[in-house]
C-alpha positions in Angstrom: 43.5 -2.8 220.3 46.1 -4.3 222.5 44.4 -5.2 226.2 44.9 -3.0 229.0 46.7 -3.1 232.4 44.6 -3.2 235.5 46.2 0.3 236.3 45.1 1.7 233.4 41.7 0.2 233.8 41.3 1.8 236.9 42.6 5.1 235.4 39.6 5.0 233.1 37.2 3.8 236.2 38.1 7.0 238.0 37.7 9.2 235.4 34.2 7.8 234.5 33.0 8.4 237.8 34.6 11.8 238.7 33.2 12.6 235.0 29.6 12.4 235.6 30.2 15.2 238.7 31.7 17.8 236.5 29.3 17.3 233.5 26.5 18.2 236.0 28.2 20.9 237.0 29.0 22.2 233.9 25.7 22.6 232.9 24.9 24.7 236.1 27.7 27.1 235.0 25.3 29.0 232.4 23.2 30.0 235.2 26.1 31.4 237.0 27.3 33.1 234.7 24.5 35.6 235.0 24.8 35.5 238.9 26.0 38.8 240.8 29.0 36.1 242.5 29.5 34.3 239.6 31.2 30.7 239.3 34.0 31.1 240.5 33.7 29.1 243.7 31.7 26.8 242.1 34.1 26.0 239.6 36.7 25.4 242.6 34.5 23.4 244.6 33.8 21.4 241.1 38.3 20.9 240.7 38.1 19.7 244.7 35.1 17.4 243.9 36.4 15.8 240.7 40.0 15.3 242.9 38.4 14.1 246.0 37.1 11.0 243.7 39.9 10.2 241.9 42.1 10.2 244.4 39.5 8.0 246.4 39.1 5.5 243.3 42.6 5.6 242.5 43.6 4.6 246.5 41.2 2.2 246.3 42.7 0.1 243.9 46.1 0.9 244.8 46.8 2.1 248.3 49.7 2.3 248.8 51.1 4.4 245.6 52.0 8.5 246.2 50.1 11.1 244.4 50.9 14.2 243.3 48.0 16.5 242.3 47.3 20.2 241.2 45.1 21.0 244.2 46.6 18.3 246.9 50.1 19.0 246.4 52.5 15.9 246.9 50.8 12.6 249.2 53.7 10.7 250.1 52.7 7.3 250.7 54.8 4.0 251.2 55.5 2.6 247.4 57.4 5.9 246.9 58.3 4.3 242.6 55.2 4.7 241.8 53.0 7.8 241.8 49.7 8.9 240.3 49.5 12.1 238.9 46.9 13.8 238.5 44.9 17.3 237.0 41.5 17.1 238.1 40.1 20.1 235.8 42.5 21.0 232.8 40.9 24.1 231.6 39.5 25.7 234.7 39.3 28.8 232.8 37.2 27.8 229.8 35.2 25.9 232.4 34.8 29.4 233.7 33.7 31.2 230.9 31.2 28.1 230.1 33.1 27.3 227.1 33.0 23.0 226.4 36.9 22.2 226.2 38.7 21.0 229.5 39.8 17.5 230.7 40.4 15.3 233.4 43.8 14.4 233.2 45.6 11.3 235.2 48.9 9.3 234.7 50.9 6.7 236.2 55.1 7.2 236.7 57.0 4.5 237.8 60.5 4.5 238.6 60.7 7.7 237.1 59.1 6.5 233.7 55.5 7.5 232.8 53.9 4.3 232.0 50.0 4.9 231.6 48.6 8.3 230.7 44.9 9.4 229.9 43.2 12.7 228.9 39.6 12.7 228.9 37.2 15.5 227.7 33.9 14.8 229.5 31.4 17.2 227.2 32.7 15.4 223.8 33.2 12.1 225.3 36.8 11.5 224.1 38.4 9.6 225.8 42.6 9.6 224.7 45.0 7.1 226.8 48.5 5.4 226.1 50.4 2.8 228.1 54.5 2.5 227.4 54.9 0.1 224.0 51.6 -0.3 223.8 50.5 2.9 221.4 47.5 5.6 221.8 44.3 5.4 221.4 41.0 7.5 221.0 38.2 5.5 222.6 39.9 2.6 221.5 41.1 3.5 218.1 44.7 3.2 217.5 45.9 7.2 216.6 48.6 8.4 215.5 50.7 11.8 214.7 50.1 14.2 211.5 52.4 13.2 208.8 52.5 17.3 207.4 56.1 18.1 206.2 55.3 21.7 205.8 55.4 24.2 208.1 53.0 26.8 206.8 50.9 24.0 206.1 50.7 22.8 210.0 48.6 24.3 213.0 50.8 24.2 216.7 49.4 24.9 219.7 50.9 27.0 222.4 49.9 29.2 225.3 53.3 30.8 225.6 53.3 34.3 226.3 56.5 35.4 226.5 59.3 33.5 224.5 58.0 32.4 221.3 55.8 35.4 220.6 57.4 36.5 217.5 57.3 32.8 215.9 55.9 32.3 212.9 53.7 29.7 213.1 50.3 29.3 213.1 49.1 28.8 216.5 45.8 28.3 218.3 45.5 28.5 221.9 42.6 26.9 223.2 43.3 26.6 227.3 43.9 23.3 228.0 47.7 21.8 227.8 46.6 18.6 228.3 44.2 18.4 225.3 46.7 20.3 223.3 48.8 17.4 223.7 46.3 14.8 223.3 45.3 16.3 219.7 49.0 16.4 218.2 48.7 12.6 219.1 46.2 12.4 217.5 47.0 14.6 214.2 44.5 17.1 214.6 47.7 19.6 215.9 50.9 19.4 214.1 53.0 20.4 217.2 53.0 22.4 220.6 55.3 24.0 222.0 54.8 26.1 225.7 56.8 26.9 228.7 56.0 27.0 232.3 53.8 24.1 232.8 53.3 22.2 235.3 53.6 17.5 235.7 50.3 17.4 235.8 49.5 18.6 233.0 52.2 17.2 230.7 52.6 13.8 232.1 49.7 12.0 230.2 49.9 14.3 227.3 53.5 13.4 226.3 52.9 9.7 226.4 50.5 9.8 224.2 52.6 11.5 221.5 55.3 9.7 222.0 52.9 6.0 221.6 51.4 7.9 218.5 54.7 8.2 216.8 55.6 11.8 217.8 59.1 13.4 219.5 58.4 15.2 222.4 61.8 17.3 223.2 62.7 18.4 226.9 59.4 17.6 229.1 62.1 16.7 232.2 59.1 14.8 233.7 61.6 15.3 237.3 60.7 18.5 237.5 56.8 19.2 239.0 56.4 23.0 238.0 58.5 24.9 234.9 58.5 22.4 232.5 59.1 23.6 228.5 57.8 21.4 226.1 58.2 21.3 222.9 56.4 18.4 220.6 55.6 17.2 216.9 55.3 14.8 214.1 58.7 14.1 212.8 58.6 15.5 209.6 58.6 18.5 211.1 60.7 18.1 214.2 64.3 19.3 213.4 62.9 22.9 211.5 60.0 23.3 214.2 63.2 23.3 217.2 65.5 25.7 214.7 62.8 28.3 214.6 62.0 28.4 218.2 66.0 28.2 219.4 66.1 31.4 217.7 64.0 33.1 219.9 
């Protein structure tokens, strides 16, 4: 593995830390589940937690960057080129339901480029990051995209609802974007493909498939909210886009 940048080093730092927070509270969420309030609240105090320590590690090492963050909103701040951005729960709804599949999500754009990305799933302890030219990685092995050419032979993943319903593909959708995103870099997805999504919870996720070899088509990453994405191995790029133009 190539070495690191000190910004993505203190990616990983922060999402360590605000880790060890949600895993706790995780593990409280069985007992809610069977509580007359239910966890509701304490699955949004657990997103404000995890957030309130990244963005305090994050500032830390770098004061002066913005943030833009599902919870905070936009934090202008004086180096307006470069901006952390950041999803603090990705899966609040399987976190919900008690179900082990969610991530911390964080990445870095500069000048309008993201440059560091990294999707981390506390409960299986993977952690999947990229930096520009430098490739992906899952807990510091090199990954890269499926090489399937067949597409009745490939899983996608995709939460769409409305536009793509009629596709046939076989899809799975398991409630987290981010992670979606971080297994087609990986190969264990062929391709995804949603709509209406949000920066942060695209940023790091298209980085990744893009260092792991991928094409990631549209993800205008200068938008912040009602972003399509549509990503894959090559192989299967060009017939994966002709199917869903048609709808």
């Amino acid at each position: 593995m190539n070495s690191i940048s000190p910004n993505l080093n203190v990616m990983i730092k922060a999402c360590e830390k605000a880790s060890k927070s949600l895993i706790r509270d995780f593990g409280e969420i069985e007992n809610l589940q069977v509580s007359m309030k239910g966890p509701s609240d304490f699955v949004t105090n657990a997103d404000r937690k995890v957030e309130k320590i990244l963005i305090d590690e994050l500032l830390k090492a770098k004061k002066n960057y913005c943030i833009i963050s599902e919870e905070a909103g936009y934090a202008k701040n004086t180096d307006e080129d470069n901006i952390w951005i950041i999803d603090p729960i990705d899966g609040t709804s399987n976190l919900f339901h008690g179900i082990p599949h969610f991530s911390i999500c964080i990445a870095l754009k500069s000048h309008n480029v993201i440059t560091a990305g990294l999707v981390f799933d506390p409960i299986k302890d993977e952690m999947f990051f990229a930096e520009k030219n430098n490739g992906s990685y899952l807990n510091n092995k090199r990954v890269r995209v499926s090489k399937r050419k067949i597409l009745n032979e490939c899983l996608f993943a995709s939460n769409s609802k409305k536009k793509y319903l009629n596709v046939e593909l076989a899809k799975r959708n398991s409630g987290s974007a981010a992670l979606d995103l971080a297994y087609v870099a990986s190969g264990r997805f062929d391709g995804f493909f949603q709509e209406n999504l949000n920066l942060w919870d695209i940023a790091a996720g298209v980085l990744l498939i893009q260092e792991a070899g991928g094409i990631v088509n549209k993800a205008d990453i200068k938008k912040i909210n009602d972003i399509e994405v549509i990503a894959s191995n090559p192989n299967i790029n060009e017939k994966m886009v002709e199917i869903l133009n048609k709808f």
